[in-house]
N, C-alpha and C positions, 0 to 999 in steps of 0.2 A: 504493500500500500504506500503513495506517496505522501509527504507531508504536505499538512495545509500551505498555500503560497499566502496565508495573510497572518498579520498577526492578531492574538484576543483580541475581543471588544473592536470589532470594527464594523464602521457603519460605512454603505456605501449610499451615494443619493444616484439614481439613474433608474436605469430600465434595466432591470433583475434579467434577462434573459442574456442581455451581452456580458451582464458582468460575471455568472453562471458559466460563460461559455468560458471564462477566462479564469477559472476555479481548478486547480488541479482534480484530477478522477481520485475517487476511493480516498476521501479525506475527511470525510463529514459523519457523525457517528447519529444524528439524531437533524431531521426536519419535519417543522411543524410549518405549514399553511394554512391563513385564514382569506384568501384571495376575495375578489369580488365573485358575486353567488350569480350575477346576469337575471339581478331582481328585477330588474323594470324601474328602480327606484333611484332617486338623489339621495344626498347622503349629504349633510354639514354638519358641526360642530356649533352650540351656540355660543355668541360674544360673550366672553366674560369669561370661558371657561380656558385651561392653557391650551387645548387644542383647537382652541378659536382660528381658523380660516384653512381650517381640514373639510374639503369635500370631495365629492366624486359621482360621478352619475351612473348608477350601474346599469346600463342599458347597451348593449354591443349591436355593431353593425358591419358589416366587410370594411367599410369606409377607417374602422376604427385598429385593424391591424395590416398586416403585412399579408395578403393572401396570396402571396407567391409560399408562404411557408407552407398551404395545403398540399400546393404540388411537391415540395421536395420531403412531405410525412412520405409519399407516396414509397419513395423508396430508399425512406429513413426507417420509419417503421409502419408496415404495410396494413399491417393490424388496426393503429391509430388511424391510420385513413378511411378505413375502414368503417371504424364507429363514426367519424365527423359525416361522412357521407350520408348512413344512414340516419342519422340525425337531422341532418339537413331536411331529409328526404320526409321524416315524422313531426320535424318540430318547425323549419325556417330556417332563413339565413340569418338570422339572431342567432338561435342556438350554435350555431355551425363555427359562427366569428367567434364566440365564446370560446369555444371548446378547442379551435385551430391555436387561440393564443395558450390556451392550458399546455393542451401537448408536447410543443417545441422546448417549453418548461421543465415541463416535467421528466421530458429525454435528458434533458442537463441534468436536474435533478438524481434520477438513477444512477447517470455515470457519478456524478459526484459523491454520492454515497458511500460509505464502506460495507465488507462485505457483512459484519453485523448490524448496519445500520437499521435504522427504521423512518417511516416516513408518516406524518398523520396529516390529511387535506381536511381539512375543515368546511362544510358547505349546507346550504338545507335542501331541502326537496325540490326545490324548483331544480338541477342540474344533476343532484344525484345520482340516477339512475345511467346516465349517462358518463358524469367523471368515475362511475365503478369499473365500466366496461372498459372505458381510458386506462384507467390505472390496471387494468388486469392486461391491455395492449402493450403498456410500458414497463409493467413490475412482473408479468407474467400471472395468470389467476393461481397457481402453487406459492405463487408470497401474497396472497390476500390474508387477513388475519383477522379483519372485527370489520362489523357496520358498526360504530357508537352511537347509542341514540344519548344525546344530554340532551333533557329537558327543563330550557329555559325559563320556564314561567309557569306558571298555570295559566290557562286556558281562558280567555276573555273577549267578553263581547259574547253577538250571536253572528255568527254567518251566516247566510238563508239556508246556503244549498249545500253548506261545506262543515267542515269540524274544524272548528280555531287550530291553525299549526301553531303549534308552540313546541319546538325542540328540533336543534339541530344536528347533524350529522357527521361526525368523522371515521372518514375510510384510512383504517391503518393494515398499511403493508410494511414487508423486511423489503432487504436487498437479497436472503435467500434462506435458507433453513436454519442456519446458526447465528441467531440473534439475539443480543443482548434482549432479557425480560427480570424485571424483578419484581414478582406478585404484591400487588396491593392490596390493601384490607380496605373494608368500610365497616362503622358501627352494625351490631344485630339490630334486625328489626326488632322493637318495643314485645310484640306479640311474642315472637320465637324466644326472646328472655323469660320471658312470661311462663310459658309452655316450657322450655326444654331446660333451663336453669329454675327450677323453682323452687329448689331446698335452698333456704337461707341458715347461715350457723349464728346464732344465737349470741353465742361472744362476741363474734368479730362483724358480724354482719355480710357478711361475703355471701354471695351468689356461688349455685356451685350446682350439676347433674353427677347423675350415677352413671356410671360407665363401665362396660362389659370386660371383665379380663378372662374373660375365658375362651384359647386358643381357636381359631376354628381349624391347625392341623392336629387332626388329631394323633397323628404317627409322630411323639416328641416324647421317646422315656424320659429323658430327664429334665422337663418340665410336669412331668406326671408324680401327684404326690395327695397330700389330705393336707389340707389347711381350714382351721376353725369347724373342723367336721364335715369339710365337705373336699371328695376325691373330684379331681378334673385335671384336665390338662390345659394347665396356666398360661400366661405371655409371658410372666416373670420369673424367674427363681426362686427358691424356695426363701433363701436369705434376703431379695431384695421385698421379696411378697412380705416378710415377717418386718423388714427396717420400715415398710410402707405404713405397713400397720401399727405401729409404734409410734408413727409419726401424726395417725390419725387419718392419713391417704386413702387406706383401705379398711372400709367399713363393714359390717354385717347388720342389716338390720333388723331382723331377728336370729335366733336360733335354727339351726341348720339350711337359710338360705345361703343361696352362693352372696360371696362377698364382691364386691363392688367397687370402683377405686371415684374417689373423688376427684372434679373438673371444675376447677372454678373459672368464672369468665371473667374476672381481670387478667387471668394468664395465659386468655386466648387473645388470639391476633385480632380478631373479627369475624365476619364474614367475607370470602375471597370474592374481590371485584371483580361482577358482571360488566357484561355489554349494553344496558341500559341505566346513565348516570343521572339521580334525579336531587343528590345531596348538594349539590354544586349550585348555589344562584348566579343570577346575573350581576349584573353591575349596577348597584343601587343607586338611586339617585343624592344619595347622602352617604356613601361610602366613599372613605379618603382616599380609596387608590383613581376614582372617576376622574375621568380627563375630558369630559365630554367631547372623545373622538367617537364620532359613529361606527357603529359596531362595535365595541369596546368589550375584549373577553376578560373574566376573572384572571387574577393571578391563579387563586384556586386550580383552575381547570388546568394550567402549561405546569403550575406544581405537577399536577398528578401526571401526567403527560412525562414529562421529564423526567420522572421520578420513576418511573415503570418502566422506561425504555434506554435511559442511559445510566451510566455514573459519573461522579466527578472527575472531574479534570477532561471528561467527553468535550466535543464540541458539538454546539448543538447552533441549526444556522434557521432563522426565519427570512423566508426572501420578500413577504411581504409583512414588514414589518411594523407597520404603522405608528401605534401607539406605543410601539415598545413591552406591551408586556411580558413578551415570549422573551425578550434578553434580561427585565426583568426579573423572572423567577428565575430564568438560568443561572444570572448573576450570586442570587440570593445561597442556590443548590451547589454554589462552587465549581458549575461548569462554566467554561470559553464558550462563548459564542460572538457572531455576527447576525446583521442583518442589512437590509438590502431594502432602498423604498426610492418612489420618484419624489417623495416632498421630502424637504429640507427640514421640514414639521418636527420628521422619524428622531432629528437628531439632539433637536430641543429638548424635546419628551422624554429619549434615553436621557440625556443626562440630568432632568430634572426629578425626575422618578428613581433613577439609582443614586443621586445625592441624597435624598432625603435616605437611603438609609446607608450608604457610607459617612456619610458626610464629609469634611473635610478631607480625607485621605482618596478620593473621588476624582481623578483627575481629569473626567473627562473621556469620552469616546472616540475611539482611531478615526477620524471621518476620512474619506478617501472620496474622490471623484474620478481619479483613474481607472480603468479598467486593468485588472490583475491580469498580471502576465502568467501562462502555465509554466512550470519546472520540471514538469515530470514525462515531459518527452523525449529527457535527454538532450546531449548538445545537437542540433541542427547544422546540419553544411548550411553555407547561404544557399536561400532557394531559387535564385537562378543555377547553380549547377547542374538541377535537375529539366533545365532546357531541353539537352540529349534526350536523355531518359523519356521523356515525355512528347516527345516530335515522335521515337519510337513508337512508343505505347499508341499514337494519337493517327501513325501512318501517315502523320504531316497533313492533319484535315483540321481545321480550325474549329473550336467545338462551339463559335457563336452562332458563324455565318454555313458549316457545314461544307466549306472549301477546303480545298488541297493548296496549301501554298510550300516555297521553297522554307528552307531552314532560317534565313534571316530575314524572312520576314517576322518571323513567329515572337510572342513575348509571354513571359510567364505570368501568368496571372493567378490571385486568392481568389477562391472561388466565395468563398466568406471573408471577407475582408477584413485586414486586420486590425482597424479602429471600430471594425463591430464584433470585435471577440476572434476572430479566425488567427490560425497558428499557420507558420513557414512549413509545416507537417507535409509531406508529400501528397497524403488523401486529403489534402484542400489548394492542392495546386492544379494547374491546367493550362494548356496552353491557348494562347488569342492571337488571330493575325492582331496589325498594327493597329487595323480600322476600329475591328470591336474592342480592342483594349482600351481605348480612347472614346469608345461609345459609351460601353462599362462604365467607365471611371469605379467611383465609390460603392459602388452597388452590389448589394448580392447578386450570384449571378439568375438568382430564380428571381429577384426583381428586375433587372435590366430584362428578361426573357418575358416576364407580366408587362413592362412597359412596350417592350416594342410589339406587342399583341392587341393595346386598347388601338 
C-alpha cells in the first residue's frame, strides 16, 4: 500500500473529483459521504448562524456536469454505465446527471481506499435505490455490507397519499473481505431489562438473569461430576464451578435444582448494533454543536461511524465535507483525516469547531488549493519519451482526427490533463497530430470529443 501524498488535517477547497484523482491509491483507511441526495430542493444556512452564506440547490441537470464523463464510464467501468443508462431510461435526465457525477467519484474513491478500508454514502430515498446498484458496479455486490436505516425524526405532519419519510440511509461497503470492524453496542431495550434481567440483589441492587451452565456436549469426562447434588456435565471445572460459588456467581435456588450462574447487566456490553439506528437524533435546534449548515449531521452519528470501522491513528477522509463534522469526531477519536469541499465555508467551520475543543494548542487546518501530486507511481521517464512507443502502438493514426500521419508530425498528449488531476503514466498518454493537439488544448479528451459533436 502506498503512503498518503498529504499530510493530517488537510482541507482542500475545489472540486473533490480532481483532487481525488491526485490522491495516491490504497491510502485511505475509512470514507464517509454525505453528498447532495438530487432532492429537488435549495438549501441555505440562516444569517446569524456561523454557516451563514452556505447554500446549494440540489437539483441536477446535464447542463450541471461534464457529460462527456458518461461516455468514458462506458469503458471505465461498464457496469456503472450500465445503471446510469437505465436510470435515465426509468427516472430522467435529472437522475442520470446525478448519478454520472456520483460515479467518476466514487471510481477515485475505491482506488483510493485500502484494502481494509471501508466506505459509508450517506443518502435518503429519493437516489437510493439506485446509488446501491452504483456502489455494487464500483465496490463489487461481494463488498456490500449494510442498508443503514437512521431514523431522523419522528414522523410529522400528514401527507395525503404518502407516509412522512423521516430516516435516512447509508450504504456501507469494504474495499474486500478483510476489513477492519469493531462491534458496537447500544443500551437494552427498557422491556428486554425488564423480562430477561429481572432478579435484583437486594444488597447491592444490581440487575442480574440466571444462566445455563450446563454443557450441551455431552461426550466431556472431565467436566462430568455432582455438584450441590446434582450430576451433569458442566462448562466449568469442578474447582472453578466451587470458586464460583463461593463467590456467590453460582446459585441454587432451591434444593436439588440445577445450579445457575449469575449475569449481571452492568457487565454486559449491551445489545450488539443492528442495521436500523433510531438512538441517534438530529441536530437540534438549541444544540451547541448546530452550525446552521443545511443538512447538518450529528457528531453522534460519524462517532459511531468511525468508531466501528477504523482505529486510531487511521485516516479517515470526507470528500464532501461541509460543515466539518466528519473531521470533527475524527479529530476528537484520535484519527488523521482530510476533507475536500468547493466552499471556502469547509475551512472556517473546521477550525472553528475543532478550536472550541483544543483550544489554544489548535493551530489551524492544512488548507491547500493545489491539486496533490501522486507518489506512488514510481519515478516516470519524461512522457514524451514514450512518442516511439506510442506512434507504435497507434500504427501512426492520430486518435482525434483518425489519420495516418508521418512520425513528426505526431505530439504527445494527456488524455486527462494534468491541471485536472491526470498523471505523465503511460495509460493517460496518447498520441495527436499537431492540428488536434492545438484543438484539444486543456480539455479532457472525452470533452474536446463532446464538443466537437454539439
Amino acid at each position: 500500500m502506498a503512503q498518503a501524498n498529504f499530510t493530517n488535517r488537510t482541507v482542500w477547497v475545489g472540486d473533490n473529483l480532481h483532487v481525488m484523482r491526485g490522491i495516491n491509491s490504497a491510502c485511505v483507511d475509512l470514507i464517509y459521504l454525505d453528498p447532495p441526495f438530487n432532492s429537488n430542493q435549495d438549501y441555505a444556512a440562516p444569517i446569524g448562524s456561523i454557516a451563514a452564506g452556505a447554500a446549494f440547490k440540489d437539483t441536477w441537470t446535464l447542463s450541471d456536469i461534464d457529460v462527456h464523463e458518461h461516455g468514458e464510464l462506458a469503458d471505465r467501468n461498464p457496469a456503472a454505465y450500465s445503471v446510469i443508462e437505465a436510470a435515465r431510461n426509468a427516472s430522467g435526465k435529472s437522475m442520470m446527471s446525478y448519478l454520472i457525477m456520483m460515479a467518476v467519484r466514487l471510481i477515485e474513491m475505491q482506488r483510493i481506499l485500502k484494502p481494509a478500508g471501508s466506505i459509508y454514502l450517506h443518502c435518503d430515498p429519493t437516489a437510493s435505490h439506485y446509488l446501491k446498484l452504483l456502489m455494487d458496479a464500483v465496490f463489487g455486490s461481494d463488498n456490500y455490507r449494510n442498508d443503514i436505516t437512521w431514523k431522523r425524526t419522528n414522523a410529522k405532519g400528514l401527507a395525503s397519499r404518502n407516509l412522512p419519510n423521516n430516516h435516512d440511509i447509508l450504504l456501507r461497503y469494504t474495499k474486500s473481505d478483510n476489513f477492519t470492524w469493531n462491534p458496537q453496542f447500544v443500551d437494552y431495550d427498557p422491556d428486554f431489562v425488564d423480562n430477561f434481567y429481572k432478579h435484583v440483589e437486594e444488597d447491592t441492587g444490581r440487575r442480574y438473569t440466571l444462566d445455563n451452565l450446563v454443557n450441551p456436549n455431552r461426550n466431556r469426562p472431565n467436566l462430568t461430576y455432582e455438584f450441590l447434588g446434582v450430576h451433569r456435565v458442566w462448562r466449568w471445572t469442578k474447582e472453578r464451578m466451587q470458586k464460583a460459588y463461593e463467590d456467590g456467581i453460582v446459585v441454587q435456588t432451591k434444593p436439588g435444582t440445577v445450579p445457575r450462574q449469575k449475569r449481571y447487566l452492568d457487565e454486559q456490553k449491551g445489545a450488539p448494533l443492528g442495521s436500523v439506528w433510531t438512538d441517534i437524533k438530529p441536530v437540534q435546534s438549541n444544540a451547541k454543536e448546530r452550525t446552521g449548515y443545511p443538512t447538518q449531521k450529528p457528531v453522534a452519528l460519524l462517532d459511531r461511524i468511525i468508531e466501528a470501522s477504523s482505529n486510531e491513528g487511521d485516516i479517515v477522509l470526507d470528500p464532501f465535507c461541509g460543515c466539518a463534522t466528519t473531521l470533527v469526531a475524527a479529530d476528537r477519536l484520535e484519527r488523521e483525516w482530510a476533507g475536500i469541499d468547493l466552499s471556502p465555508l469547509a475551512i472556517k467551520l473546521v477550525n472553528e469547531r475543532i478550536s472550541e475543543d483544543r483550544g489554544a494548542l489548535w493551530g489551524g487546518a492544512n488548507v491547500v488549493d493545489a491539486l496533490p501530486k501522486r507518489t506512488d507511481l514510481g519515478k516516470l521517464p519524461n512522457y514524451r519519451t514514450h512518442r516511439h512507443r506510442l506512434y507504435g502502438e497507434q500504427e501512426g493514426v492520430c486518435i482525434g482526427c483518425d489519420t495516418h500521419f508521418p512520425f513528426k508530425v505526431m505530439e504527445v498528449d494527456h488524455i486527462l490533463p494534468r491541471s485536472r488531476g491526470g498523471t505523465d503514466h503511460l495509460e493517460n498518454l496518447q498520441l495527436l497530430c499537431s492540428h488536434c493537439n492545438r484543438s484539444k488544448g486543456n480539455k479532457t479528451m472525452a470533452e474536446w470529443r463532446a464538443a466537437r459533436t454539439v
